[in-house]
PAKEFI-475581 format. One record per residue (C-alpha): residue number from 1; residue in one letter; x, y, z. Coordinates in Angstrom, 1 decimal. Layout:
REM residues N
<r pos="NUM" code="A" X="X" Y="Y" Z="Z"/>
...
This chain:
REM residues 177
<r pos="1" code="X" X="0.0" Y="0.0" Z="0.0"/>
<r pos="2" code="X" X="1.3" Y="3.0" Z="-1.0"/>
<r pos="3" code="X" X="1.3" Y="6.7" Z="1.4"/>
<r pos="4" code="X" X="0.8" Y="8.0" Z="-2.3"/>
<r pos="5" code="X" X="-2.5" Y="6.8" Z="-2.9"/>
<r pos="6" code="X" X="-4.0" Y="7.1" Z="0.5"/>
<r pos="7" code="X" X="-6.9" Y="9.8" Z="2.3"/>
<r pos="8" code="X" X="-4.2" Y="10.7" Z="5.5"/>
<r pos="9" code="X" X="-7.2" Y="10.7" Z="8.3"/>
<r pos="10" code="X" X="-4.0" Y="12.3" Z="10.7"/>
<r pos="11" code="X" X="-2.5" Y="11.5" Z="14.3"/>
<r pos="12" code="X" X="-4.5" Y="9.0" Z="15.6"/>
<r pos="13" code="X" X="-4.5" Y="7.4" Z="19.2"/>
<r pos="14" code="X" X="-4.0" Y="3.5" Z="19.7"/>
<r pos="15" code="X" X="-4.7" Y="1.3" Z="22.8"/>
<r pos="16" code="X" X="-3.4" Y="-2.8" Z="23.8"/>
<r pos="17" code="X" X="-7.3" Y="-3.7" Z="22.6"/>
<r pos="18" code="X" X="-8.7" Y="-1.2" Z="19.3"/>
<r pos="19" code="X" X="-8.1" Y="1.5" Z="17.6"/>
<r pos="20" code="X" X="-11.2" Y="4.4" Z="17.7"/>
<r pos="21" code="X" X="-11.2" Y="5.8" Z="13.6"/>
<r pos="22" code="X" X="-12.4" Y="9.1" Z="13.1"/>
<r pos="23" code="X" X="-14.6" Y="7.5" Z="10.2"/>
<r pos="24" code="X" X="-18.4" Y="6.9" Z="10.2"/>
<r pos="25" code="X" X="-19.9" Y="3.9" Z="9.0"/>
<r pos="26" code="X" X="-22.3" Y="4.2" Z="6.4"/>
<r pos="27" code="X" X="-24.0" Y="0.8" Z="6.8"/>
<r pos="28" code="X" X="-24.2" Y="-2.3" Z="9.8"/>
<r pos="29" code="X" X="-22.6" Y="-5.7" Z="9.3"/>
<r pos="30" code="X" X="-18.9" Y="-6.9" Z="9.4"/>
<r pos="31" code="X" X="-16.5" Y="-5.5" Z="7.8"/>
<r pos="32" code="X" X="-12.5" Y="-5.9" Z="7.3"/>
<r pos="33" code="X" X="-9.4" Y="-3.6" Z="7.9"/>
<r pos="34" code="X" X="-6.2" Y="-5.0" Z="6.3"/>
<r pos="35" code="X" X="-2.4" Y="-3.3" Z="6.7"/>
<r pos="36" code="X" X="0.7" Y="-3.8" Z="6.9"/>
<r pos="37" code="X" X="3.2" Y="-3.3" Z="9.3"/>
<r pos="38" code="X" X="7.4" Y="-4.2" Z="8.3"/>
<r pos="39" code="X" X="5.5" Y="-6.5" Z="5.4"/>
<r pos="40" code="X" X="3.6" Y="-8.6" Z="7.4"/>
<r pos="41" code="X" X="-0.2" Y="-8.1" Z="6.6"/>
<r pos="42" code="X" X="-2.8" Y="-7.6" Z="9.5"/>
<r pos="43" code="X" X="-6.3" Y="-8.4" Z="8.9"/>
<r pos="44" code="X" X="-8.8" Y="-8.0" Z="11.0"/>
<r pos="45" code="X" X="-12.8" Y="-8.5" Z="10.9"/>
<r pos="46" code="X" X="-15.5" Y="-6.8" Z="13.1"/>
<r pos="47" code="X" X="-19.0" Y="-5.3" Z="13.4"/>
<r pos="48" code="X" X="-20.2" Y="-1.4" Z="12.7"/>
<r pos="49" code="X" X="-22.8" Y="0.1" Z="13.0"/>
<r pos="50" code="X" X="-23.8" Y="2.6" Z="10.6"/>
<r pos="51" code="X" X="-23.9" Y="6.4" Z="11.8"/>
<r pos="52" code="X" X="-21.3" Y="5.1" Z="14.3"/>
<r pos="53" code="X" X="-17.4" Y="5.8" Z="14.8"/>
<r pos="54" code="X" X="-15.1" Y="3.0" Z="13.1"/>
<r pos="55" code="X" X="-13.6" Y="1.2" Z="16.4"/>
<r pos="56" code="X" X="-11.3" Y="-1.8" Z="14.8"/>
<r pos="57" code="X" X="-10.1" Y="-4.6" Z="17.3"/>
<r pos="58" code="X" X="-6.5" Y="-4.4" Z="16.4"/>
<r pos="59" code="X" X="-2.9" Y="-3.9" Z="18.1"/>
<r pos="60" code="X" X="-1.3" Y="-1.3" Z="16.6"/>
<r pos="61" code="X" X="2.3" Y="-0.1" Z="17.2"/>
<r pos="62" code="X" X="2.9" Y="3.4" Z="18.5"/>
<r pos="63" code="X" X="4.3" Y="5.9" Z="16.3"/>
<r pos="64" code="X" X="3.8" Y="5.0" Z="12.8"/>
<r pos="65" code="X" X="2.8" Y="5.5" Z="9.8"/>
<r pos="66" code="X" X="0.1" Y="2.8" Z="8.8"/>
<r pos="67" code="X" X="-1.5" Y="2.5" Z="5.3"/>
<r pos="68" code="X" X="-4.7" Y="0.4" Z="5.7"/>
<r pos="69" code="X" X="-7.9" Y="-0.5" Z="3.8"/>
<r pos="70" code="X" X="-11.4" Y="-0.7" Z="5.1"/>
<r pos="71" code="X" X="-14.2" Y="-3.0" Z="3.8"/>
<r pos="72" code="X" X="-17.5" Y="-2.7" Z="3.9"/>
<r pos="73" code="X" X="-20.0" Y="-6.2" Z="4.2"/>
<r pos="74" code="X" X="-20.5" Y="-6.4" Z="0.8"/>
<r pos="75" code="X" X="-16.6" Y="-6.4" Z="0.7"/>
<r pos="76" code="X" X="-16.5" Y="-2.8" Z="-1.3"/>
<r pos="77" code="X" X="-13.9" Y="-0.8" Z="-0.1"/>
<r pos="78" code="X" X="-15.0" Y="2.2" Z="2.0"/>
<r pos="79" code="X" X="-15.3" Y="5.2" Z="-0.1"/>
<r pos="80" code="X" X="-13.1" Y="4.1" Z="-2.5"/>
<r pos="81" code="X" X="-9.9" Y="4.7" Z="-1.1"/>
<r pos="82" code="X" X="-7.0" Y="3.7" Z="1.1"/>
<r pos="83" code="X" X="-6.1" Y="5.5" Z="4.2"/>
<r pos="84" code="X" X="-3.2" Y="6.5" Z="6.5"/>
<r pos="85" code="X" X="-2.4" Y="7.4" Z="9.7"/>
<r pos="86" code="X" X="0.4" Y="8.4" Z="12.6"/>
<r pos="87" code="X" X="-0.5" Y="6.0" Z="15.3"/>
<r pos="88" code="X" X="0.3" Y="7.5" Z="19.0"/>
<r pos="89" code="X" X="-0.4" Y="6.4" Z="22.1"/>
<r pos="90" code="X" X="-3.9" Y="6.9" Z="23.6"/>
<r pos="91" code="X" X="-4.2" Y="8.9" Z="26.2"/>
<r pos="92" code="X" X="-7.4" Y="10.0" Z="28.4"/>
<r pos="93" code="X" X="-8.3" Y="13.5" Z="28.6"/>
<r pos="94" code="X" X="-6.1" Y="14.4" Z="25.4"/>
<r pos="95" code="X" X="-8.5" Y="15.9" Z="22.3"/>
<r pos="96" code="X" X="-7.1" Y="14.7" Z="19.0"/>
<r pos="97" code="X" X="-7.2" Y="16.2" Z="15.5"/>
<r pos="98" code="X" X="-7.3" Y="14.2" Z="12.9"/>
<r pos="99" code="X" X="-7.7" Y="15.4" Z="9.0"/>
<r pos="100" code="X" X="-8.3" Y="18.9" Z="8.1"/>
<r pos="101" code="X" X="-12.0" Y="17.2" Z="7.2"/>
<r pos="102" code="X" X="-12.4" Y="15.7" Z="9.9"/>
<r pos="103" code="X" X="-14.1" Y="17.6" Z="13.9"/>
<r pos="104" code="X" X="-11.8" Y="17.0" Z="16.8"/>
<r pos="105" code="X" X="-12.4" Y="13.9" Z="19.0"/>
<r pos="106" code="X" X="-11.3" Y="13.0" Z="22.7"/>
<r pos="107" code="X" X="-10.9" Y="9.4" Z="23.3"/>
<r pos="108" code="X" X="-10.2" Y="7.7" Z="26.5"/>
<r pos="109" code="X" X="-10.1" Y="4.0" Z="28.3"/>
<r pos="110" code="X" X="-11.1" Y="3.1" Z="31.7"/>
<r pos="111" code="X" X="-10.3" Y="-0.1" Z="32.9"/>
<r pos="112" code="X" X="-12.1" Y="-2.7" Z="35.4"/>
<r pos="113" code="X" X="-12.7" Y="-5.6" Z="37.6"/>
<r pos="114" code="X" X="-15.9" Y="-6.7" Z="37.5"/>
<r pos="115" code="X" X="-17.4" Y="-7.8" Z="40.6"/>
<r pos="116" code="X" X="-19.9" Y="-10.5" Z="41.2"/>
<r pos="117" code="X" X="-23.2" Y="-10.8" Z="39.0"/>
<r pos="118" code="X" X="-22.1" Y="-6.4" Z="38.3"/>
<r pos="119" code="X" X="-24.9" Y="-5.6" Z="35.7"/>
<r pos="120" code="X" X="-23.7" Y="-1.9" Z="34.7"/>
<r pos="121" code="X" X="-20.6" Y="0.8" Z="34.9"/>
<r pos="122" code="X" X="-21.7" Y="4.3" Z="35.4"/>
<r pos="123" code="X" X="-19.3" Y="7.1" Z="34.6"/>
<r pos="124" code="X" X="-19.8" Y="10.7" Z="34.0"/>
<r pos="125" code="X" X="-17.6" Y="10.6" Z="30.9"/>
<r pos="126" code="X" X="-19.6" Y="8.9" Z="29.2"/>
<r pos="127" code="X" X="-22.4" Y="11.5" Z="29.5"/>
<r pos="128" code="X" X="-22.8" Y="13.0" Z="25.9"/>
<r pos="129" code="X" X="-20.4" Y="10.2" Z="24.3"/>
<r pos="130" code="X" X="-20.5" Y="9.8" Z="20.5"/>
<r pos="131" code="X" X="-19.5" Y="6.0" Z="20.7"/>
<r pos="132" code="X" X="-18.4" Y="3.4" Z="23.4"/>
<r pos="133" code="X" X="-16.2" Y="0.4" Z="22.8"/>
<r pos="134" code="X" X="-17.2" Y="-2.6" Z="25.5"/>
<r pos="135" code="X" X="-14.5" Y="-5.3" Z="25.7"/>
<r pos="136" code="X" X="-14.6" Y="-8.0" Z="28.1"/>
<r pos="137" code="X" X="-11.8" Y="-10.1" Z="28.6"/>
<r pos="138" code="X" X="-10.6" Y="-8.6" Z="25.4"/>
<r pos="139" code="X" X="-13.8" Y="-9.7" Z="23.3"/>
<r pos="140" code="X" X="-15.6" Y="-6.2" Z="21.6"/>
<r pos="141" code="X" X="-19.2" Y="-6.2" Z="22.9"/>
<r pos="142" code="X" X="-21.8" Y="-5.2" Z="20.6"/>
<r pos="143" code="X" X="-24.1" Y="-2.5" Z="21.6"/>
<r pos="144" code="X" X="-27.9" Y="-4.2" Z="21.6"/>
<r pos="145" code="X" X="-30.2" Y="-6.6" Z="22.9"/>
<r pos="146" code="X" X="-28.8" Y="-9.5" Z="22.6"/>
<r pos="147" code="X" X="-27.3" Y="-11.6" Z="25.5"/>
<r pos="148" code="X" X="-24.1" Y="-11.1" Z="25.4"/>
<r pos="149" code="X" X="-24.5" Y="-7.0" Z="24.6"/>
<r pos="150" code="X" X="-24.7" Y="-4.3" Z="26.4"/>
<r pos="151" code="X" X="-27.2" Y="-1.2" Z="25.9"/>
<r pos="152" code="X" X="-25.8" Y="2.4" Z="26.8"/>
<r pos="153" code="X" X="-27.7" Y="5.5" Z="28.2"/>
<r pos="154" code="X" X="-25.8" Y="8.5" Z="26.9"/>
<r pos="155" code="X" X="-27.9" Y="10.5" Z="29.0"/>
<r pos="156" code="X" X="-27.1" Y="9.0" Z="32.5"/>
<r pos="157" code="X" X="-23.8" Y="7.9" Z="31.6"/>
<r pos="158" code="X" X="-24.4" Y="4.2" Z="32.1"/>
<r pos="159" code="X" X="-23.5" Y="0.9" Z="30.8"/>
<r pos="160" code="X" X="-26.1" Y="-1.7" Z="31.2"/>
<r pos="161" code="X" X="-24.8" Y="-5.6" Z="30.4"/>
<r pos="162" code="X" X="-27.6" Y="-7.3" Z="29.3"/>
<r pos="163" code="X" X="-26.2" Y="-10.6" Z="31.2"/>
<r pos="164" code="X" X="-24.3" Y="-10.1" Z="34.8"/>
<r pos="165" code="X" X="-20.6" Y="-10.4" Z="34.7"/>
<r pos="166" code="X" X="-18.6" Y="-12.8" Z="36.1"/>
<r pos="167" code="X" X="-16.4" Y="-11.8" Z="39.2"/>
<r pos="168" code="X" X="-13.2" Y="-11.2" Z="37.9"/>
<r pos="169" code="X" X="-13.9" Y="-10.2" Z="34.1"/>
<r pos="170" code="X" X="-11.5" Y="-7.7" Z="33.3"/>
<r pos="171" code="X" X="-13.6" Y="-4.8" Z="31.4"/>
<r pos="172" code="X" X="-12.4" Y="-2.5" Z="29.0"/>
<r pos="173" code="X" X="-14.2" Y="0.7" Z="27.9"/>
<r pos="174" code="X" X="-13.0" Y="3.0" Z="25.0"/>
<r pos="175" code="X" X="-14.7" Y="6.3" Z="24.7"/>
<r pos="176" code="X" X="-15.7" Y="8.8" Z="21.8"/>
<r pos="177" code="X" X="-16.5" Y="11.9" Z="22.3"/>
């Protein structure tokens, strides 16, 4: 992949479990990010939601360059075009800006414990958020009804697991805002 031929989306903030994209989705299903880092290929499938931030379960190094694709369901690539980004660390608190095109966004993680049969995680930074990211025990939750999903209250600030954790889960939360 060439930094040629590539939409530069700018400095971008990476964490041990995903990396938050300042790119919407445009439709729902599971999609594919492919790139390579010192020629060896990384690719990587999960869900998005359309209208939603891009969050892609993938360890990224710090500080560098990557060139990567995105796919869309029906295996298009996403607006025609490859991207690239500086990958930094991610740090809470810090607002990033990514391409001249695209706003600013702060993105942070909080890390847990879950304790026995915990049903929810309340936090005010999660009042107002444009997009959460629930991992537990390294596994992406998806946002939703289903059992093993989670449903958040943007208003309150809450996390509500849609099945009680088991003590000891080790919960990861990346935040969009």
């Amino acid at each position: 992949m060439s930094t040629n031929d590539c939409q530069n989306i700018g400095v971008i903030p990476v964490s041990e479990v995903a990396i938050a994209l300042p790119l919407t989705a445009d439709v729902t299903g599971t999609w594919a990010f492919m790139t390579t880092f010192n020629g060896a290929y990384q690719y990587v499938q999960f869900t998005a939601e359309a209208g939603h931030h891009i969050v892609v379960p993938a360890l990224l190094n710090e500080d560098w360059m990557y060139n990567f694709k995105l796919f869309k369901p029906d295996t298009s690539l996403f607006n025609d075009t490859s991207y690239c980004m500086t990958t930094i660390p991610l740090v809470t608190g810090i607002v990033y800006n990514a391409g001249n095109d695209t706003p600013q966004i702060a993105v942070g993680k909080l890390q847990y414990v879950a304790t026995a049969n915990q049903s929810s995680i309340a936090e005010d930074i999660f009042v107002d958020a444009r997009q959460v990211a629930v991992f537990v025990e390294g596994i992406i939750m998806q946002e939703g009804n289903q059992p093993d999903g989670y449903l958040l209250n943007t208003a309150t600030g809450a996390i509500t697991f849609n099945s009680p954790l088991i003590e000891g889960q080790k919960i990861i939360v990346l935040y969009i805002k």
